[in-house]
LOLOZA-797645 format. One record per residue: residue number from 0; residue in three letters; chain; x, y, z of N, C-alpha, C in turn. Coordinates in steps of 0.2 Angstrom, whole numbers, always signed. Atoms other than C-alpha are relative to their C-alpha. Layout:
N
[NUM; Ala; A; [X; Y; Z]; [X; Y; Z]; [X; Y; Z]]
...
***
This chain:
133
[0; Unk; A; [+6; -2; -4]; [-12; +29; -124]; [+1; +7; +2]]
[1; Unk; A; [-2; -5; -3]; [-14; +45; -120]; [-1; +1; +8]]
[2; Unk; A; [-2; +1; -9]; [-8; +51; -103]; [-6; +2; +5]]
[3; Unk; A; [+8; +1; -4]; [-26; +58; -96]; [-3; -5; +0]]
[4; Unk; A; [+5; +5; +0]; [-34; +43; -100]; [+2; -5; +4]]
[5; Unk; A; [-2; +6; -6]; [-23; +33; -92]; [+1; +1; +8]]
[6; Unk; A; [+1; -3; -6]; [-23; +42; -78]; [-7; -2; +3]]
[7; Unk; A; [+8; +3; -1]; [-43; +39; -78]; [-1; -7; +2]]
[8; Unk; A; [+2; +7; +0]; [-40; +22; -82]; [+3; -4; +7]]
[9; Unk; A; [-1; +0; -6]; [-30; +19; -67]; [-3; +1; +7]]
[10; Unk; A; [+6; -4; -6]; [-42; +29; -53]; [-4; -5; -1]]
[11; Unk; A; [+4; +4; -1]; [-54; +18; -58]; [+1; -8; +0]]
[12; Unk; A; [+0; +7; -1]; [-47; +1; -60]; [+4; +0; +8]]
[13; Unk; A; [-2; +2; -8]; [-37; +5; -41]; [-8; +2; +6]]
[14; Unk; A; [+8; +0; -3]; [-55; +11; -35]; [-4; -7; +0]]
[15; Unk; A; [+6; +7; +1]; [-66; -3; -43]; [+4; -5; +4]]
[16; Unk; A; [-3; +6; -3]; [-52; -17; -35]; [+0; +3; +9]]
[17; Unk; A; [+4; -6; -6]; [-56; -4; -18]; [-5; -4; +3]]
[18; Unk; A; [+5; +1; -3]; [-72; -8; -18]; [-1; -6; +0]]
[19; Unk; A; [+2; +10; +0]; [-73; -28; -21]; [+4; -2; +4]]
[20; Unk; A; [-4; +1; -7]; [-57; -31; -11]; [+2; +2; +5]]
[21; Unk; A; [+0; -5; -5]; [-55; -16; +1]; [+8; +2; +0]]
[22; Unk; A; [-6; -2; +3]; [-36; -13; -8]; [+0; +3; -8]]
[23; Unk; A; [-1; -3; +8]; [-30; -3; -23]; [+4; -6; -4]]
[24; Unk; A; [-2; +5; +0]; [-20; -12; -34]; [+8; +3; +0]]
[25; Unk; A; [-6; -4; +1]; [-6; +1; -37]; [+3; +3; +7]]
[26; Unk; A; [-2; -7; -6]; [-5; +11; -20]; [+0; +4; -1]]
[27; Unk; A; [+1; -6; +0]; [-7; +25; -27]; [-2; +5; +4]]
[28; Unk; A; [+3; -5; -3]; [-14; +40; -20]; [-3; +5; -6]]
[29; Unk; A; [+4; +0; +4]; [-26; +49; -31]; [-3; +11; +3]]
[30; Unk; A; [+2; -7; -2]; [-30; +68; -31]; [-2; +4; -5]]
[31; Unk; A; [+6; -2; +5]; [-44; +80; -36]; [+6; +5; -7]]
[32; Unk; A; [-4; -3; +2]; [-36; +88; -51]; [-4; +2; -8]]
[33; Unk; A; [+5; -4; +6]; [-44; +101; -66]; [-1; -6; -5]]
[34; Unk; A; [+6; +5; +4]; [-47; +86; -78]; [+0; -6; +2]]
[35; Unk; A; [+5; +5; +0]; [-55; +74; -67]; [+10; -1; +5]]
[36; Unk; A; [-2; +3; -4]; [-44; +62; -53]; [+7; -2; -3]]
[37; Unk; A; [-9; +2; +4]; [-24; +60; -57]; [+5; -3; +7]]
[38; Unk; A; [-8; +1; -5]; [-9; +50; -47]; [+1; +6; +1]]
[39; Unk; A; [-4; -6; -3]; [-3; +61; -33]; [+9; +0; -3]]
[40; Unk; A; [-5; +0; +4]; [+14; +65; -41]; [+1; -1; -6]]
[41; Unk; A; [-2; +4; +6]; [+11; +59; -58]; [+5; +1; -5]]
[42; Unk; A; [-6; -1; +5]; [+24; +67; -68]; [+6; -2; +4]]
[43; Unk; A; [-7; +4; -3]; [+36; +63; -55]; [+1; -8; -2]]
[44; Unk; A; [+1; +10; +2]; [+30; +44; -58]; [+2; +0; -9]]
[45; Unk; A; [-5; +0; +5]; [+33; +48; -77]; [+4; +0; -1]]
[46; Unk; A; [-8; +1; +0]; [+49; +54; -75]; [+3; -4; -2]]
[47; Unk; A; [-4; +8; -2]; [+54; +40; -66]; [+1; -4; -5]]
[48; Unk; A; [+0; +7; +5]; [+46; +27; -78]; [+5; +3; -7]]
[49; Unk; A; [-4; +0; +4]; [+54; +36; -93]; [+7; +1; +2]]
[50; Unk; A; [-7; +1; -1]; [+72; +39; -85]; [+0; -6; +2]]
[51; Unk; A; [-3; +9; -2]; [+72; +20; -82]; [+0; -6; -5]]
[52; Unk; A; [+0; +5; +7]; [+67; +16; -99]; [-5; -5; -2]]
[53; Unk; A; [+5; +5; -1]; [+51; +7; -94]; [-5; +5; -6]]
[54; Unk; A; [+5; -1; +5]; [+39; +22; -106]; [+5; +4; -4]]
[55; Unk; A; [-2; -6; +2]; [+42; +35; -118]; [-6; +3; -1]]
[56; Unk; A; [+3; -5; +0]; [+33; +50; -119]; [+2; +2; -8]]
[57; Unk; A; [+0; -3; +6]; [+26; +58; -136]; [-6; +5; +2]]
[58; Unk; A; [+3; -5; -3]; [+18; +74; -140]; [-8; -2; -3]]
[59; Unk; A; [+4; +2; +3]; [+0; +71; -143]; [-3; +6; -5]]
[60; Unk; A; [+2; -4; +5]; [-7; +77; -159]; [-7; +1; -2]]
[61; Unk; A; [+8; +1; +1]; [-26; +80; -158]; [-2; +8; +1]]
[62; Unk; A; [+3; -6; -2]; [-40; +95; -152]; [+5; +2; +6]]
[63; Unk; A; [-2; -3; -9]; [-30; +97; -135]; [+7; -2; +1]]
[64; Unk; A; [-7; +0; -2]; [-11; +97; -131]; [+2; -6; +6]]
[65; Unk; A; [-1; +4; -4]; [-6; +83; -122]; [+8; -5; -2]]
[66; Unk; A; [-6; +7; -1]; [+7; +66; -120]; [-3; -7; -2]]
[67; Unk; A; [+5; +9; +3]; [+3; +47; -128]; [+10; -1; +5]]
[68; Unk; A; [-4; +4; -6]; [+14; +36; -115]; [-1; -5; -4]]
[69; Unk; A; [-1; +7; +3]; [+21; +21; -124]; [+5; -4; +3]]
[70; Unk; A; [-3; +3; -3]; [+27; +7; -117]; [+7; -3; -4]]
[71; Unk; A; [-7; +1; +5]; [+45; +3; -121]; [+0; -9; -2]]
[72; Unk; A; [+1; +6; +2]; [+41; -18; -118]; [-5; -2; +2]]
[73; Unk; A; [+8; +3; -2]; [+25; -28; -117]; [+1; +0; +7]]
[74; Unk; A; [+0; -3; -10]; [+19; -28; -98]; [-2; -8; -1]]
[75; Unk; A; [-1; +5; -4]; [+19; -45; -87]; [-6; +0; +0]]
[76; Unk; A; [+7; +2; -4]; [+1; -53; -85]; [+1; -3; +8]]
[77; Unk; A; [-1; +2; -5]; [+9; -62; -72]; [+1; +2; +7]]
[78; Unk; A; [+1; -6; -5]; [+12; -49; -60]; [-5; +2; +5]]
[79; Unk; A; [+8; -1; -3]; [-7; -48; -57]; [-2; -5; +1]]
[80; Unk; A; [+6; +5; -4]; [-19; -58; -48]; [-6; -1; -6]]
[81; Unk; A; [+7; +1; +3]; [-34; -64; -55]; [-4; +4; +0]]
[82; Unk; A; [+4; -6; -4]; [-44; -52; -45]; [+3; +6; -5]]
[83; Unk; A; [+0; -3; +1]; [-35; -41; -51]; [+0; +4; -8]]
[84; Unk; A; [-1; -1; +8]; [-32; -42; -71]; [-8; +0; +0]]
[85; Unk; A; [+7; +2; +2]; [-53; -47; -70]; [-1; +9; +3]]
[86; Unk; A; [+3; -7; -2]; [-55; -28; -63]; [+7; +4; -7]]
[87; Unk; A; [-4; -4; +6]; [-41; -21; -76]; [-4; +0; -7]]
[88; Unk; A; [+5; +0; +4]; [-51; -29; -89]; [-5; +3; -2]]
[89; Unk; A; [+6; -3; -2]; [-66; -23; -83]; [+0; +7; -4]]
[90; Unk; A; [-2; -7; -1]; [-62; -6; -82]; [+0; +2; -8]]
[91; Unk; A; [-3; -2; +8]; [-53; -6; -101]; [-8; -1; -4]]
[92; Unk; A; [+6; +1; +5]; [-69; -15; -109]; [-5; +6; +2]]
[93; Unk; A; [+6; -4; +0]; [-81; -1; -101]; [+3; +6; -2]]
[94; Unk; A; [-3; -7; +3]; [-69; +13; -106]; [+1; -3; -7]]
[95; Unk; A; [-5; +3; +6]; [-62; +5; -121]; [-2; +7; -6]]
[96; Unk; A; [+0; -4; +5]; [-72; +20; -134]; [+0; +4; +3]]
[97; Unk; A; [-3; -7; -4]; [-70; +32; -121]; [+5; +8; -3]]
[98; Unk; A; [-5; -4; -2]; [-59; +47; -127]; [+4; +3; +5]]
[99; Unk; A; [-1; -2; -7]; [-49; +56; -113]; [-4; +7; +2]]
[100; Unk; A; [+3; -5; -2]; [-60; +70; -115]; [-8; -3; +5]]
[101; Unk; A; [+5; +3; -1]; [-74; +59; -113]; [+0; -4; +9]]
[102; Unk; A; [-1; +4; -5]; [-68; +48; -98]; [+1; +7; +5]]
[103; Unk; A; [+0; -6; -6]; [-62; +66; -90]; [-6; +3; +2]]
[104; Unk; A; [+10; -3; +0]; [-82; +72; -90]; [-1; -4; +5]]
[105; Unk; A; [+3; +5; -3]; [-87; +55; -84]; [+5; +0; +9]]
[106; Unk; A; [-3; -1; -5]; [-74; +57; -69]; [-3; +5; +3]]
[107; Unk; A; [+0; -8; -4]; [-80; +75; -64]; [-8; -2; +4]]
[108; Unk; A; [+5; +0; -4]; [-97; +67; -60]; [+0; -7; +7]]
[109; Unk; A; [+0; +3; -7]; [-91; +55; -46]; [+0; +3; +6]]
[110; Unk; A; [-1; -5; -6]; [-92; +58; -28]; [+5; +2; +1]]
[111; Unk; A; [-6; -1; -2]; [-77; +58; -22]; [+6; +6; -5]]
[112; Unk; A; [-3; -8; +4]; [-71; +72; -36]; [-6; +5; +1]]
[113; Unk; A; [+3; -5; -5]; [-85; +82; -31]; [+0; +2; +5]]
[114; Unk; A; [+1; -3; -8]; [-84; +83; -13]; [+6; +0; +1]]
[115; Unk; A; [-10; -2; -2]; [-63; +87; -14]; [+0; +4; -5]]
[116; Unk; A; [-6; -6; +2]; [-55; +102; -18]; [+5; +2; -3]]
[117; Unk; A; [-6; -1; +3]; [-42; +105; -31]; [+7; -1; +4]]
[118; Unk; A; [-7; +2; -4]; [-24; +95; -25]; [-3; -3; +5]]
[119; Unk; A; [+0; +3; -7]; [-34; +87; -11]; [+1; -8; -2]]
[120; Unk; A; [+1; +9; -1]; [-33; +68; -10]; [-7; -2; +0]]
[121; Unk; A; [+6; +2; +0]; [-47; +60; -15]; [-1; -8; +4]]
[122; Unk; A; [-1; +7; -5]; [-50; +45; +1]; [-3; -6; -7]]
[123; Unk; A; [+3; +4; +1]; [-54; +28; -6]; [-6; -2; +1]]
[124; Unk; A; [+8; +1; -3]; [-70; +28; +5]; [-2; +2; -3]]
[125; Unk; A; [+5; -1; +5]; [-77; +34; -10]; [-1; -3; -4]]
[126; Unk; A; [-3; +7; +9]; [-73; +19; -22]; [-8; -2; +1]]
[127; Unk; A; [+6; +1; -2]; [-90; +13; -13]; [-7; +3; -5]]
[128; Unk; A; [+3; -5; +4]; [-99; +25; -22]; [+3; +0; -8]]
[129; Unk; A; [-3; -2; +6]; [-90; +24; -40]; [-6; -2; -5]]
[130; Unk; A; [+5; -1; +4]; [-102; +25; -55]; [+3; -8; -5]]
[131; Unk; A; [-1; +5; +6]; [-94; +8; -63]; [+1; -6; +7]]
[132; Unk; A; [+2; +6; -5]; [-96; -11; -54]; [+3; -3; -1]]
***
Protein backbone atom coordinates (compact mmCIF):
# COMPACT_ATOMS: atom_id res chain seq x y z
CA UNK A 1 0.00 0.00 0.00
CA UNK A 2 1.35 3.14 -0.66
CA UNK A 3 2.23 5.26 2.38
CA UNK A 4 0.08 8.51 1.34
CA UNK A 5 -2.78 6.42 0.91
CA UNK A 6 -2.53 4.91 3.90
CA UNK A 7 -2.09 7.81 5.72
CA UNK A 8 -5.61 8.91 4.01
CA UNK A 9 -7.01 5.79 4.75
CA UNK A 10 -6.25 6.06 8.37
CA UNK A 11 -7.56 10.02 8.92
CA UNK A 12 -10.59 8.74 7.77
CA UNK A 13 -11.29 5.55 9.19
CA UNK A 14 -10.17 7.36 12.95
CA UNK A 15 -12.55 10.17 11.86
CA UNK A 16 -15.48 8.20 10.55
CA UNK A 17 -15.13 5.83 14.01
CA UNK A 18 -15.09 9.81 15.61
CA UNK A 19 -18.12 10.59 14.53
CA UNK A 20 -20.51 7.41 15.18
CA UNK A 21 -18.77 6.75 18.55
CA UNK A 22 -17.07 10.04 19.69
CA UNK A 23 -13.33 8.13 19.67
CA UNK A 24 -10.61 7.46 17.22
CA UNK A 25 -9.59 4.15 16.72
CA UNK A 26 -5.78 4.73 16.74
CA UNK A 27 -5.24 7.86 19.05
CA UNK A 28 -3.51 9.40 16.60
CA UNK A 29 -3.25 12.98 16.16
CA UNK A 30 -3.70 14.13 12.69
CA UNK A 31 -2.13 17.26 10.95
CA UNK A 32 -2.96 19.53 7.92
CA UNK A 33 0.02 18.58 5.78
CA UNK A 34 0.77 19.49 1.65
CA UNK A 35 -0.81 16.26 0.47
CA UNK A 36 -3.92 16.35 2.40
CA UNK A 37 -4.22 15.06 6.38
CA UNK A 38 -1.09 12.71 7.72
CA UNK A 39 -0.23 11.26 11.49
CA UNK A 40 1.45 13.84 13.48
CA UNK A 41 4.80 12.30 13.51
CA UNK A 42 4.47 9.78 10.95
CA UNK A 43 7.81 8.88 9.74
CA UNK A 44 8.75 8.73 13.45
CA UNK A 45 5.73 5.90 13.60
CA UNK A 46 7.41 4.25 10.53
CA UNK A 47 10.51 4.23 11.91
CA UNK A 48 9.45 2.54 14.83
CA UNK A 49 7.20 0.01 12.93
CA UNK A 50 10.03 -0.88 10.55
CA UNK A 51 12.85 -0.96 13.35
CA UNK A 52 10.53 -3.51 15.28
CA UNK A 53 10.02 -5.45 12.21
CA UNK A 54 6.32 -5.05 12.11
CA UNK A 55 6.56 -3.15 8.05
CA UNK A 56 9.13 -2.64 5.54
CA UNK A 57 9.26 0.09 3.48
CA UNK A 58 9.92 0.13 -0.53
CA UNK A 59 10.62 2.67 -3.05
CA UNK A 60 7.60 3.27 -4.93
CA UNK A 61 7.77 3.15 -8.60
CA UNK A 62 5.04 5.24 -10.33
CA UNK A 63 4.27 9.19 -11.60
CA UNK A 64 5.41 10.53 -8.04
CA UNK A 65 8.18 9.35 -5.74
CA UNK A 66 7.04 7.77 -2.83
CA UNK A 67 7.13 4.51 -0.08
CA UNK A 68 4.69 1.21 -0.50
CA UNK A 69 4.66 -0.02 3.32
CA UNK A 70 4.42 -3.72 3.48
CA UNK A 71 3.40 -5.63 6.22
CA UNK A 72 6.00 -8.04 7.46
CA UNK A 73 2.89 -10.53 8.97
CA UNK A 74 -0.92 -10.75 8.42
CA UNK A 75 -2.72 -8.21 10.92
CA UNK A 76 -5.06 -9.50 14.04
CA UNK A 77 -8.83 -9.04 13.11
CA UNK A 78 -9.13 -9.64 16.74
CA UNK A 79 -7.67 -6.71 18.00
CA UNK A 80 -10.75 -4.64 16.71
CA UNK A 81 -14.15 -4.23 17.67
CA UNK A 82 -17.02 -4.75 15.70
CA UNK A 83 -17.57 -1.11 15.52
CA UNK A 84 -14.58 -0.88 14.62
CA UNK A 85 -13.46 -3.37 11.73
CA UNK A 86 -17.43 -2.21 10.18
CA UNK A 87 -15.81 1.49 10.00
CA UNK A 88 -12.22 0.13 8.67
CA UNK A 89 -14.20 -1.78 6.24
CA UNK A 90 -16.23 0.93 5.27
CA UNK A 91 -13.68 3.30 4.63
CA UNK A 92 -11.43 0.60 2.45
CA UNK A 93 -14.70 -0.27 0.22
CA UNK A 94 -15.29 3.48 -0.53
CA UNK A 95 -11.60 4.19 -1.25
CA UNK A 96 -10.79 0.83 -2.49
CA UNK A 97 -10.20 2.42 -6.46
CA UNK A 98 -8.87 5.45 -5.15
CA UNK A 99 -5.14 6.18 -6.11
CA UNK A 100 -3.16 8.20 -3.54
CA UNK A 101 -3.19 11.01 -5.73
CA UNK A 102 -6.77 10.63 -6.03
CA UNK A 103 -7.68 10.16 -2.23
CA UNK A 104 -5.09 13.17 -1.42
CA UNK A 105 -7.59 15.61 -3.70
CA UNK A 106 -10.65 14.20 -2.13
CA UNK A 107 -8.95 15.13 1.44
CA UNK A 108 -8.04 18.78 0.41
CA UNK A 109 -11.73 19.31 0.08
CA UNK A 110 -12.73 18.59 3.69
CA UNK A 111 -13.34 21.09 6.40
CA UNK A 112 -11.14 20.40 8.73
CA UNK A 113 -8.13 20.57 6.15
CA UNK A 114 -9.34 23.58 4.92
CA UNK A 115 -9.74 25.76 7.97
CA UNK A 116 -6.05 24.44 9.36
CA UNK A 117 -2.87 25.72 8.48
CA UNK A 118 0.06 23.78 7.30
CA UNK A 119 1.62 21.42 10.54
CA UNK A 120 -1.47 22.54 12.64
CA UNK A 121 -3.55 19.58 14.07
CA UNK A 122 -6.58 19.04 12.48
CA UNK A 123 -9.27 18.74 15.87
CA UNK A 124 -11.68 15.76 15.60
CA UNK A 125 -14.54 18.26 15.89
CA UNK A 126 -14.43 18.20 12.34
CA UNK A 127 -14.98 14.36 11.88
CA UNK A 128 -18.75 15.59 12.15
CA UNK A 129 -18.41 17.20 8.98
CA UNK A 130 -16.46 14.46 6.84
CA UNK A 131 -17.61 13.96 3.30
CA UNK A 132 -17.84 10.01 3.86
CA UNK A 133 -20.70 8.26 6.38
Amino acid sequence: LVKTKLQKLLYYADNLHYKRYGYSITGLAYIHNHFGPVPANHDLICWVLETVGAIELKPYKGPYEGEIIVPVEKGDRELFSDEELDVILTVAEYFKDFTASRISDFSHRERGYLETAQKEIIPFSYANDLKLD
